[in-house]
C-alpha positions as CSV (number, residue, x, y, z in Angstrom):
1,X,90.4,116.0,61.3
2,X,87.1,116.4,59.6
3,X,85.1,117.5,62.9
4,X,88.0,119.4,63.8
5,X,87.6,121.3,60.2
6,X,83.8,121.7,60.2
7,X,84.5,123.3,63.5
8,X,86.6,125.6,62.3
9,X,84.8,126.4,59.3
10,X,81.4,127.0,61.7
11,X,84.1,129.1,63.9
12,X,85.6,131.4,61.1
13,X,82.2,131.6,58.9
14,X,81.0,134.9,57.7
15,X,84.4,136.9,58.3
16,X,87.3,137.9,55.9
17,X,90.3,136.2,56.9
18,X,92.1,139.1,57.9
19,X,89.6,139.9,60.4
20,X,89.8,136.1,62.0
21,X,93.3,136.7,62.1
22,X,92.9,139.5,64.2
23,X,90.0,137.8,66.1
24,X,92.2,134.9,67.0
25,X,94.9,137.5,68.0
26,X,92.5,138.8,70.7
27,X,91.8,135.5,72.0
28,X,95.1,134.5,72.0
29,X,96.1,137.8,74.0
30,X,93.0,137.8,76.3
31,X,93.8,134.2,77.5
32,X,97.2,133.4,77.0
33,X,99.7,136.2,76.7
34,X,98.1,138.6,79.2
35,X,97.3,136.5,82.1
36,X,100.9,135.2,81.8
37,X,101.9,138.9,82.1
38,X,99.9,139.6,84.7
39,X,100.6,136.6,86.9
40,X,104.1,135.4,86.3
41,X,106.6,138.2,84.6
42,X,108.1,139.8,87.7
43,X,106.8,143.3,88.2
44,X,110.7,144.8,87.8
45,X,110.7,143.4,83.7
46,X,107.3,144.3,83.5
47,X,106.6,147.0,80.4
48,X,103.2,148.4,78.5
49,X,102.9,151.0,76.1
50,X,99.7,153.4,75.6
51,X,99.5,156.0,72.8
52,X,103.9,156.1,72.5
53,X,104.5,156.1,76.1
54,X,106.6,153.2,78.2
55,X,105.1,152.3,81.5
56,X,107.4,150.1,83.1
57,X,107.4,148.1,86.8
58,X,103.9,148.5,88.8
59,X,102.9,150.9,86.5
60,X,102.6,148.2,83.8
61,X,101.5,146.3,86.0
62,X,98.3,148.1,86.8
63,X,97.2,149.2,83.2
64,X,97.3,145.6,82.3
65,X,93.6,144.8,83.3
66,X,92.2,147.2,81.2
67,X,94.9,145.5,78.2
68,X,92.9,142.1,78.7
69,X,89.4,143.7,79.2
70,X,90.1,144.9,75.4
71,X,91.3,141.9,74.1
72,X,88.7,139.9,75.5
73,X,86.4,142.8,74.7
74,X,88.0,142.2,70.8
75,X,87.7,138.6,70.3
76,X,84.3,138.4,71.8
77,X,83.2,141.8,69.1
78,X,85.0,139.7,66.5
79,X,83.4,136.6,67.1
80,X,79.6,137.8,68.0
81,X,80.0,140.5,64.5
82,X,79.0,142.7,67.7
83,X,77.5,145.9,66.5
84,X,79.7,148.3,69.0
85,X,82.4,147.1,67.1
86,X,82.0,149.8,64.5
87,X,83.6,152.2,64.6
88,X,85.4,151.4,68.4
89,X,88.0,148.9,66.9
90,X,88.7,150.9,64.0
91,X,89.6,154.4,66.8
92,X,91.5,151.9,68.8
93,X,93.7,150.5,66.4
94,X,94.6,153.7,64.9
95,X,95.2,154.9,68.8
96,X,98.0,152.0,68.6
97,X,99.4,153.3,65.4
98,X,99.7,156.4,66.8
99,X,102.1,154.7,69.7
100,X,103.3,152.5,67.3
101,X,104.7,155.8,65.4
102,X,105.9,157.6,68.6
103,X,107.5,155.1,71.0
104,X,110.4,153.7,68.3
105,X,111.5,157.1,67.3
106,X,111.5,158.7,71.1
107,X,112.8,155.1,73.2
108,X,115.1,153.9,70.2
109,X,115.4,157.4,68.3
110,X,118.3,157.6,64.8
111,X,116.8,156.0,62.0
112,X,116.4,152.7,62.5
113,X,113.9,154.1,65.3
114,X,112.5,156.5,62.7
115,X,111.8,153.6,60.3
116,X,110.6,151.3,62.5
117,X,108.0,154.2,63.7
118,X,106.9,154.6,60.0
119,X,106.4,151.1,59.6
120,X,104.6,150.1,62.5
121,X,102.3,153.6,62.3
122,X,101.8,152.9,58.4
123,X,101.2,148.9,59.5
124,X,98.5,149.8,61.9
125,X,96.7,152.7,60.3
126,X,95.9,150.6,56.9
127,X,94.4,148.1,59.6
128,X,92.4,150.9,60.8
129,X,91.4,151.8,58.0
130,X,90.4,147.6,57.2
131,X,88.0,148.5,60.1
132,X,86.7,151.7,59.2
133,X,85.6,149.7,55.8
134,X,84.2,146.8,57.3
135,X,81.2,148.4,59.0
136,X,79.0,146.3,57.0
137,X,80.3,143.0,59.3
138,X,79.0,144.4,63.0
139,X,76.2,146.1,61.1
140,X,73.1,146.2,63.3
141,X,70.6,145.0,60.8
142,X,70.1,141.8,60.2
143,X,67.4,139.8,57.8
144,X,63.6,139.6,59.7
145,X,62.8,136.6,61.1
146,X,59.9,136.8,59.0
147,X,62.5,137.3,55.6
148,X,64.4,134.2,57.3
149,X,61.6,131.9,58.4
150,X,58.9,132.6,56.2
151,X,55.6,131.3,57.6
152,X,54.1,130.3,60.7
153,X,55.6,129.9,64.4
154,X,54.2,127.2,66.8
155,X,54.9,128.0,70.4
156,X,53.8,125.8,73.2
157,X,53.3,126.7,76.8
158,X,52.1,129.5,75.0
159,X,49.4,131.1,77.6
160,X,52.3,133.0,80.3
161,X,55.1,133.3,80.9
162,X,58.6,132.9,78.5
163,X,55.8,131.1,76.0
164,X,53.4,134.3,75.7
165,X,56.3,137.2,75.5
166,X,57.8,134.5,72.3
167,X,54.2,134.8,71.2
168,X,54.5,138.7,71.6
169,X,57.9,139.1,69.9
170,X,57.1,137.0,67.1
171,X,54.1,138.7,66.3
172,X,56.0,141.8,66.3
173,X,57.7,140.8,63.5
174,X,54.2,140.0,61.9
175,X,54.1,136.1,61.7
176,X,51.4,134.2,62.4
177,X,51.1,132.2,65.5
178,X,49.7,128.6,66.6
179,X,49.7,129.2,70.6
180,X,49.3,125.4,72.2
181,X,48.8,125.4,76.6
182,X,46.0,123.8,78.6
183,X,44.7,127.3,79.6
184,X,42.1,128.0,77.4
185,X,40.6,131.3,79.0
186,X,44.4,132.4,78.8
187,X,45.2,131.4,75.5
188,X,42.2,132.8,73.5
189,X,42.8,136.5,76.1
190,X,46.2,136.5,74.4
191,X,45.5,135.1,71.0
192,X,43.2,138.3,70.6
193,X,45.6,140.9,72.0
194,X,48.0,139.7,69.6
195,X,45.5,139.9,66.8
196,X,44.8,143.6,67.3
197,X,48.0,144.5,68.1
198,X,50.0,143.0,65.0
199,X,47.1,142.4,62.8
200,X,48.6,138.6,62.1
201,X,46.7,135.4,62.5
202,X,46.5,133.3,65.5
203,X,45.7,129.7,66.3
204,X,45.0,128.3,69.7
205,X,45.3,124.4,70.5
206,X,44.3,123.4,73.6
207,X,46.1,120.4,74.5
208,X,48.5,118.6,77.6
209,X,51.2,117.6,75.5
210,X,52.3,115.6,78.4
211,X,50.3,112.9,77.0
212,X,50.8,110.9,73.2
213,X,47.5,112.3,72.2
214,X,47.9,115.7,72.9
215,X,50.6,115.7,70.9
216,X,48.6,113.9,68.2
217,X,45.9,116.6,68.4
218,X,48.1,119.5,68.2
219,X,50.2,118.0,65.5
220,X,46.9,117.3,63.4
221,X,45.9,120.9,64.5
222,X,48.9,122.7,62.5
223,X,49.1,120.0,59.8
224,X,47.9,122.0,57.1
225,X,50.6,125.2,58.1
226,X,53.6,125.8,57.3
227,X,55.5,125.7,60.6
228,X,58.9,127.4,60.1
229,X,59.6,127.7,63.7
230,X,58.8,125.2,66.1
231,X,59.4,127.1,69.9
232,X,59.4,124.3,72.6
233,X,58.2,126.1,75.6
234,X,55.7,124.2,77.9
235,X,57.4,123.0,81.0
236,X,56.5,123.2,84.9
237,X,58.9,122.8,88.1
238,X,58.4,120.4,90.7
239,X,60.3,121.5,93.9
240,X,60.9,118.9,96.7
241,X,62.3,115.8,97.5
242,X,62.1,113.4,94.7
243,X,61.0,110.1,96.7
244,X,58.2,112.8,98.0
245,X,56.9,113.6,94.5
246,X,54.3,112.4,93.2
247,X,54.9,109.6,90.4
248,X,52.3,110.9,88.0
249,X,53.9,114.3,88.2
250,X,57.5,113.2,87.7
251,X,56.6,111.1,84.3
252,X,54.2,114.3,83.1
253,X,57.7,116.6,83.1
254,X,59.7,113.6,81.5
255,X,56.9,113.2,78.6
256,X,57.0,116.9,78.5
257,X,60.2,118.1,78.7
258,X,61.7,115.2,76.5
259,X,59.1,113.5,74.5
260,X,56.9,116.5,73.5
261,X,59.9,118.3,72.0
262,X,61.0,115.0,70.4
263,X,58.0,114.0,68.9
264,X,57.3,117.7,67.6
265,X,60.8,118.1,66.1
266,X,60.7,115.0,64.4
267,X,57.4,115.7,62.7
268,X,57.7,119.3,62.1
269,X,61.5,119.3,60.6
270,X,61.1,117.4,57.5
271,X,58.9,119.9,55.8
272,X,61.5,122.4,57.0
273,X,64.5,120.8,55.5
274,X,62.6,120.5,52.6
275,X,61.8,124.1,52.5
276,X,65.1,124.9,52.9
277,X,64.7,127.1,56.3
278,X,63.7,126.8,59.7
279,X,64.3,127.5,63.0
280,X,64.0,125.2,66.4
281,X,63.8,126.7,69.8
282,X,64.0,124.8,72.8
283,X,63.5,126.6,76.3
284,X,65.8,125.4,78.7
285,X,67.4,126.4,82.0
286,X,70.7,127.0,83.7
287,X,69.8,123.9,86.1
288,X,70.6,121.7,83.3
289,X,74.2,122.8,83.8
290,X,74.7,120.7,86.6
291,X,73.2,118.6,89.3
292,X,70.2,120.2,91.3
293,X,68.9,118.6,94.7
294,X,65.0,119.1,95.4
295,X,65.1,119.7,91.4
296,X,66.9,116.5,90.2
297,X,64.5,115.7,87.5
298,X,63.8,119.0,86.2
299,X,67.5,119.3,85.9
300,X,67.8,116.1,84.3
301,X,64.9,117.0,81.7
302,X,66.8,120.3,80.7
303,X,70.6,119.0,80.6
304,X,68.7,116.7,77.9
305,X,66.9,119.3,76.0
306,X,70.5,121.1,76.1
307,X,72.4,117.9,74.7
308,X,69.9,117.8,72.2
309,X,69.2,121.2,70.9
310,X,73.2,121.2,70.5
311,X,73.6,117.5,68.9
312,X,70.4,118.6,66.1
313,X,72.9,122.2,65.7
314,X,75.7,120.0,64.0
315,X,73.2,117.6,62.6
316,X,71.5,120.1,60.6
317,X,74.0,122.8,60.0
318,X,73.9,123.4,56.4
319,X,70.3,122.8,56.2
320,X,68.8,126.2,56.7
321,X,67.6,125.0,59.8
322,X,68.9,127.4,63.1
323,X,68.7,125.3,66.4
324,X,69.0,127.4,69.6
325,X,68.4,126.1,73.4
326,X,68.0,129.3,75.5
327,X,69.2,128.7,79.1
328,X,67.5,131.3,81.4
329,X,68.4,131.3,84.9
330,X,65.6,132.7,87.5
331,X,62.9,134.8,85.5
332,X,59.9,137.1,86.8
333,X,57.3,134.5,86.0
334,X,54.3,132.4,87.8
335,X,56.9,129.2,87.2
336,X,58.4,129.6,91.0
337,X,54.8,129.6,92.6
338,X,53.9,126.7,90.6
339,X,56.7,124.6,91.9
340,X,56.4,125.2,95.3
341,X,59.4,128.1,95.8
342,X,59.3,131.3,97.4
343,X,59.1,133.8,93.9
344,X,62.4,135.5,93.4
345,X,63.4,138.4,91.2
346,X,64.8,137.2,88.4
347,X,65.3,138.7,84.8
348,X,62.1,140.2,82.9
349,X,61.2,137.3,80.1
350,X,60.8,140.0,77.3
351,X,64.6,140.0,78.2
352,X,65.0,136.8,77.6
353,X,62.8,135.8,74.8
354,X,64.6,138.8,73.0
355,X,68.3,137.5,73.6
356,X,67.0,134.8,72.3
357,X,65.7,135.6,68.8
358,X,69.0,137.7,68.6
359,X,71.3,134.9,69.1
360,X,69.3,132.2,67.1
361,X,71.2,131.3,63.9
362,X,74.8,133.1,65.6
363,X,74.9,130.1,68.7
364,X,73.6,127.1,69.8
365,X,73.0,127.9,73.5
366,X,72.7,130.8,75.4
367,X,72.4,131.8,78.6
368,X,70.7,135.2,79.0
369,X,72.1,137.7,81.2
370,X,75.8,138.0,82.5
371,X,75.0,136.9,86.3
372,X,73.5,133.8,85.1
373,X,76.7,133.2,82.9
374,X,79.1,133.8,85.7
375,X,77.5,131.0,87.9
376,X,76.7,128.7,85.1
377,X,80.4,128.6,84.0
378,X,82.1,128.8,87.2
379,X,80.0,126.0,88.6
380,X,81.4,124.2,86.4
381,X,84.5,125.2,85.8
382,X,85.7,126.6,89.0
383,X,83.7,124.0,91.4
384,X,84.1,120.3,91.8
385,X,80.6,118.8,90.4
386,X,79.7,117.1,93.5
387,X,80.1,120.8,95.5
388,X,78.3,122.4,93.5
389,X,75.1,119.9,94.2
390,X,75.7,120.8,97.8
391,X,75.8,124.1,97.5
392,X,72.6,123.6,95.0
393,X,70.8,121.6,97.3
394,X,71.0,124.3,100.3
395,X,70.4,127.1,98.2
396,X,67.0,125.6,96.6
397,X,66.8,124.1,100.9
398,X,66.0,127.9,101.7
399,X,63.6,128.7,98.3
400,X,61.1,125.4,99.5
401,X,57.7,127.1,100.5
């Protein structure tokens, strides 16, 4: 019961309770009530009511979707504090008290259908008006990363890719940077951009924190900073058949997909715990969603930065300390041609990196973009596991340069 209640609490945090009322309302109507409407009630009882008027039989029937696509659009507002939701839940609601006021006294009429109509109309417009007050809960503006993580960021696999657009956007909102890749020429081209454009300070590390003593280095590099958020970026792809791989290159991803973040974490949260704030990043994929032939390991390495990211969430809610693992699917980067895959269009990483710093401290995952979404969660909701590694392998078959 404790789990279940610290769930619940995490759930309903940062809402009046009238408001996760109505949020659980939505949820209940989007995935309960609605389908079961749609689906099973025989089309001849079938009846829905827009602004006072009675649609019965197919007509019901048809203006149903767009019933579930606001409650789901509702509970999802409710739930994210979604910024759209002011002041469209407020209009809407008031749209249902206006039916709510009409369709008693004009289907039922006399006064019992005149009383019901003032009710429900007076009901519904004082929720409306709940709404119209609450604008302060969806409001746009949240606390700066730098107001919530005061001091420096330490992103590695910093030099390209999702690394150096997290280096961008954190700069942007003027903290100071410790940029760790092997690239050197790259890192110290970026490190100065970033200097003249944000006027912050920058560090570079060179190191391969594939190996202990890279990690060492960069470790003993930032030891006299502040690090308030700790961005576990470097990675690399490995296309192909595993047996086929080389063995050196297979234990390089495990040491840096698992143990680099581990060790890092581990030495870096303390000081954040103690501080009282923080925030961890880990940059994982959709592949660790599910089983990935000609990618096994790399799927392997990012299904256990996913478990993790999410197991330190619970561990360290309360702390100050927001843990995010951002899951992006294909993204217009140089990662494709370094594993040995035809480069496909995939979602800009300023895209992702900003999802990202928007969901970090509302989620524990995320996967960016609504395609990526789709296939994540019907792979594994909609598709045994063992076809969806079938399907995997042949897709990833055609990508193999």
């Amino acid at each position: 019961m404790a789990a279940l209640r610290d769930w619940l609490n995490c759930v309903f945090a940062g809402r009046p309770a009238w408001m996760n009322a109505l949020m659980v309302f939505c949820a209940f109507m989007a995935f309960v009530y609605v389908p079961w409407d749609f689906f099973v009630k025989p089309v001849a009882e079938d009846q829905e009511v827009w602004l006072g008027v009675m649609f019965t039989g197919a007509a019901a029937k048809f203006g149903e979707p767009l019933h579930w696509a606001i409650y789901a659009a509702g509970a999802h507002g409710f739930y994210r504090k979604s910024h759209w939701m002011w002041p469209w839940a407020s209009i809407y609601v008031f749209s249902v008290a206006i039916g709510m006021g009409i369709w008693p006294v004009v289907y039922h009429g006399g006064a019992v259908g005149l009383g019901v109509g003032v009710l429900g109309f007076v009901l519904f417009a004082l929720l409306a008006v709940l709404l119209w007050r609450a604008q302060p809960h969806f409001s746009a503006h949240r606390a700066s990363l730098r107001d919530r993580y005061p001091g420096w960021a330490l992103v590695t696999g910093g030099s390209g890719g999702i690394g150096e657009y997290f280096a961008r956007a954190l700069a942007a909102e003027g903290i100071s940077c410790v940029l760790c890749a092997r690239r050197e020429p790259l890192l110290e081209a970026l490190a100065d951009e970033v200097r003249r454009a944000e006027g912050v300070e920058v560090r570079v590390v060179v190191a391969d924190l594939a190996s202990a003593e890279g990690v060492e280095h960069l470790l003993a590099a930032v030891a006299d900073l502040p690090i308030s958020i700790l961005v576990n970026n470097a990675g690399f792809g490995a296309a192909g058949a595993f047996v086929e791989t080389d063995g050196d290159r297979l234990n390089a991803m495990v040491a840096l997909h698992c143990g680099a973040p581990v060790a890092l974490s581990h030495a870096l949260l303390p000081a954040m715990r103690e501080r009282g704030n923080g925030a961890l990043l880990f940059t994982g994929s959709i592949a660790g969603r599910q089983a990935v032939p000609l990618h096994g390991l790399y799927a392997a390495s990012k299904a256990f930065q996913l478990l993790f990211g999410e197991s330190l969430h619970v561990e360290l809610r309360g702390s100050g300390i927001d843990v995010l693992v951002v899951e992006p699917g294909v993204t217009d980067t140089e990662f494709q041609k370094l594993a040995g895959e035809r480069p496909l269009r995939g979602e800009p990483p300023a895209r992702v990196v900003a999802a990202a710093l928007d969901a970090l401290g509302r989620q524990s995952s995320l996967i960016p973009g609504w395609w990526d979404w789709l296939r994540a969660n019907a792979a594994a909701r909609l598709v045994p596991r063992r076809v969806a590694a079938f399907v995997a392998r042949d897709v990833f078959q055609r990508r193999l340069l």
